[in-house]
C-alpha positions, 0 to 999 in steps of 0.5 A, a space after each residue: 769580357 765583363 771585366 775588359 769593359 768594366 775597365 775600358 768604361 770607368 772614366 768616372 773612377 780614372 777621374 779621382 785625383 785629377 779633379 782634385 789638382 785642377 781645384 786647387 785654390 789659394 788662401 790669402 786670409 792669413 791675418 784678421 788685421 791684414 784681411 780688414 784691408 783686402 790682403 794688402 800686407 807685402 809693404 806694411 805689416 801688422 803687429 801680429 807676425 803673419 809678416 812671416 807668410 805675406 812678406 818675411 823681410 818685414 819680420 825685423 826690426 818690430 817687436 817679439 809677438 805671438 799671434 794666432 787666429 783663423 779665419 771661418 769660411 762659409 762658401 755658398 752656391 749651387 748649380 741650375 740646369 739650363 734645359 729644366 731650370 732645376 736648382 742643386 745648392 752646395 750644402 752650407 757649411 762653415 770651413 776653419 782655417 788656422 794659423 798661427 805665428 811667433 817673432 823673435 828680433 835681436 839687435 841693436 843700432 841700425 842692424 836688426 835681425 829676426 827669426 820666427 815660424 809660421 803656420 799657415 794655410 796658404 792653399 785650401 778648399 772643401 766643396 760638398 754637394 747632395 747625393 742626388 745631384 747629379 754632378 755627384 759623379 764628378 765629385 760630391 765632396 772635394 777637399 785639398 788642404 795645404 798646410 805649411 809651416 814656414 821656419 824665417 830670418 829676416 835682417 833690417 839694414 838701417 831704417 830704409 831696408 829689409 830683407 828675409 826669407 824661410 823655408 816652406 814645409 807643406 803637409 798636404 793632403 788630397 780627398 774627393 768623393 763621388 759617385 759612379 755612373 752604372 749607365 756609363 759602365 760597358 757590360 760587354 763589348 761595346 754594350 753599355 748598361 745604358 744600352 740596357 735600359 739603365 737609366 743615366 745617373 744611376 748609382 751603382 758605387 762610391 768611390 774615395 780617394 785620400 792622400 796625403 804627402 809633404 812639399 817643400 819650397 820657400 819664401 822671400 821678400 823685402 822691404 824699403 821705405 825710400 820716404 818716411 811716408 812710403 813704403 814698399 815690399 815684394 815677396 815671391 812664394 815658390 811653386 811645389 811639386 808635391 807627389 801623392 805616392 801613397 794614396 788610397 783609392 776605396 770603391 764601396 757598392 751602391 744597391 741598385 735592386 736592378 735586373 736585366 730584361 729578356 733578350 739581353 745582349 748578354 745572354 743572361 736570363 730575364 731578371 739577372 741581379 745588376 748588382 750581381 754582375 758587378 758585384 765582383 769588381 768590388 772584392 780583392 782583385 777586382 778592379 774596384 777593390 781597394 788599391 793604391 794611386 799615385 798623382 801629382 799636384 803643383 802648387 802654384 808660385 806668387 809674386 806680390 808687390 805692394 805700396 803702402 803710404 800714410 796718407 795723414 797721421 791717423 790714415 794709411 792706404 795701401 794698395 798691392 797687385 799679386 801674380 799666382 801662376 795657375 798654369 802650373 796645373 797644365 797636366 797631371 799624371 795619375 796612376 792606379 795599381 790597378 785602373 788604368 792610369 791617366 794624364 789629365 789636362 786641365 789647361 788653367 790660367 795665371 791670374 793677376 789680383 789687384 788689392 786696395 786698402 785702408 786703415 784710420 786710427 780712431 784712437 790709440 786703442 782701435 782701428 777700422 779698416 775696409 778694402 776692395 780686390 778683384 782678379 780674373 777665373 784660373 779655370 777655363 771654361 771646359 773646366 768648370 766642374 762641381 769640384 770648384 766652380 771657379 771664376 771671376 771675383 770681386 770682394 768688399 772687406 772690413 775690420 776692427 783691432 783693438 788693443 787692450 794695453 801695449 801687450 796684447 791686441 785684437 783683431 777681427 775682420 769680415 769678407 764678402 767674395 762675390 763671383 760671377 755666374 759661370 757656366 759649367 757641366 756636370 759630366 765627364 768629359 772623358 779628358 777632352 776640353 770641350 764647351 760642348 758638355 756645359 749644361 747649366 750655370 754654377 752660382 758662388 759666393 761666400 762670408 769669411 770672419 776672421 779673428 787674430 789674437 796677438 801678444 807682445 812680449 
């Protein structure tokens, strides 16, 4: 009987995977150079290869370079409930993301063509709270990494046009960490522990679970310059889908040191271990004993359309819009060796990004940029989670290369996202959408340097 309702109540363990997907989120900072402008790099590329990831027709017909870098990610924020105006803050933390890029052209005349490799992080996210938050049952550290590693070729026909394309290897990898709710276990049918006494958001247990799997899709782009003053470029990122068929869920016990009253449903003496009775669930066999899980993660497709026009000799403006196709994260299916396995829906949006930037030469030798986006939340509002607290934003950006010689070149770049307040739950919602559970507002923001280092050669 124990066991049945250690089953039928472990909605926060079905959880794992899920919350996971319904986070992921999209990385555009691949370039310190194409960062300082807010993104805007499908129509004009930098001298750094990250043409590779923002639009790979715009790899031919330029030099042969090696660029690499990364960009440092500080997100901040935190949760304050609506009924006591208590404040959790996310721990503050500084995230790296690399890439790294090589360009090699061939040809002469008006038919150039090249070929090069990326690495990149088109997808990432890590978020970590305190323990004695209470959100921490849906998720107290949550990390997706998307790694891709993208092999192109690109041939330019003539001065006007371009067009490329490669292939996307995506080396991914799902974590999240969070605690298990003993108020919410059922010790027998239809008696939960709550019903015992035992206090909500009591710890009983920790649950991990990591995997770790490999995607496969691809870029294409091209390119044009209808005038000598114009340019312009689309690129298209497919959609993965990526399946997680050897992950490992890990279930660790948390002492409760508590006991149960007399007179218990149960029929269990006055002062009866908690920890005892649910201490065989966490041994082999147990439904909390390590054990194998699958899921299913969609990575969402990109379109990117941009213009790029020399406005005077020394400035360039750009501007550039992008469709990411969240619905991809509709449903997820999650299987567990041994809990019962569970579709989630999570109900996201496609979301359009509207990019504008700019660039002046101050000399031969240096650049400044700056620029400005904004785009819609992907998540709804029965989404909002601890996970990621996503949702409407708007971000300021500025930069500065420099050259030291024609060879090597050096660019550096600051980011500021500024995201609107959103309300949002702490709970489980048992795979239910549902406003109802939204209990406070979650409040995010976050700095981001970049720094790219590029060699011609």
């Amino acid at each position: 009987m124990r066991r049945f309702g250690l089953c039928c109540g472990l909605a926060v363990a079905c959880l794992l995977p899920g919350r996971v997907s319904a986070q992921a989120f999209g990385i555009y900072e691949q370039s310190a150079c194409v960062m300082g402008r807010a993104g805007t790099g499908v129509a004009s590329p930098c001298a750094d290869g990250s043409s590779i990831y923002f639009n790979p027709a715009n790899i031919a017909g330029g030099g042969n370079v090696l660029g690499f870098g990364g960009t440092l990610i500080a997100p901040r924020g935190g949760f304050t409930n609506s009924a006591t105006g208590l404040t959790s803050d996310m721990k503050s933390k500084f995230y790296p993301v690399p890439d790294a890029y090589l360009v090699r052209n061939y040809g002469q005349g008006t038919a150039r063509y090249a070929v090069g490799v990326g690495l990149f992080a088109p997808f990432g996210l890590t978020t970590e709270w305190p323990a004695d938050f209470a959100g921490s049952f849906l998720g107290q550290k949550t990390v997706i990494r998307a790694l891709y590693l993208q092999p192109t070729a690109a041939v330019r026909l003539g001065d006007r046009f371009a067009i490329g394309g490669g292939i996307d290897v995506n080396f991914a990898h799902v974590e999240l960490d969070q605690l298990l709710d003993l108020s919410t276990q059922f010790a027998a049918f239809g008696v939960t522990f709550g019903n015992l006494g035992i206090a909500s958001n009591t710890a009983f247990g920790s649950g991990k679970l990591s995997a770790s799997a490999t995607g496969y899709g691809f870029h294409v782009g091209v390119s044009a310059r209808p005038l000598p003053q114009l340019e312009l470029g689309a690129r298209y990122m497919s959609r993965q889908k990526v399946t997680f068929d050897n992950g490992t869920a890990t279930f660790t016990p948390v002492p409760t040191g508590l006991t149960l009253p007399a007179g218990n449903p149960l029929g269990l003496p006055a002062g009866t271990s908690v920890d005892a009775i649910v201490a065989p669930e966490f041994v082999s066999g147990g439904l909390l004993s390590t054990q194998g899980a699958t899921a299913v993660i969609r990575f969402p497709d990109q379109l990117a359309l941009g213009a790029a026009v020399q406005a005077f000799p020394r400035l360039k403006l750009l501007g550039e819009a992008q469709w990411s196709h969240w619905k991809v994260f509709d449903v997820v299916p999650i299987t567990f060796a041994l809990l019962p396995s569970r579709l989630l829906f999570q109900n996201n949006h496609s979301v359009w990004t509207f990019r504008l930037g700019g660039e002046y030469a101050v000399s031969p030798l240096a650049t400044v940029r700056a620029g400005y986006y904004i785009h819609d939340a992907a998540e709804p509002p029965e989404a909002v989670t601890p996970n990621l607290p996503e949702g409407s934003r708007s971000s300021f950006t500025i930069g500065l290369g420099t050259r030291a010689g024609d060879a090597l070149h050096m660019d550096i770049a600051y980011q500021y996202i500024d995201q609107g307040d959103r309300q949002g739950r702490t709970v489980d919602n048992g795979g239910i959408p549902t406003v109802a559970l939204n209990s406070g507002v979650y409040k995010l923001h976050a700095h981001l340097f970049g720094l790219t280092l590029a060699y011609a050669f």
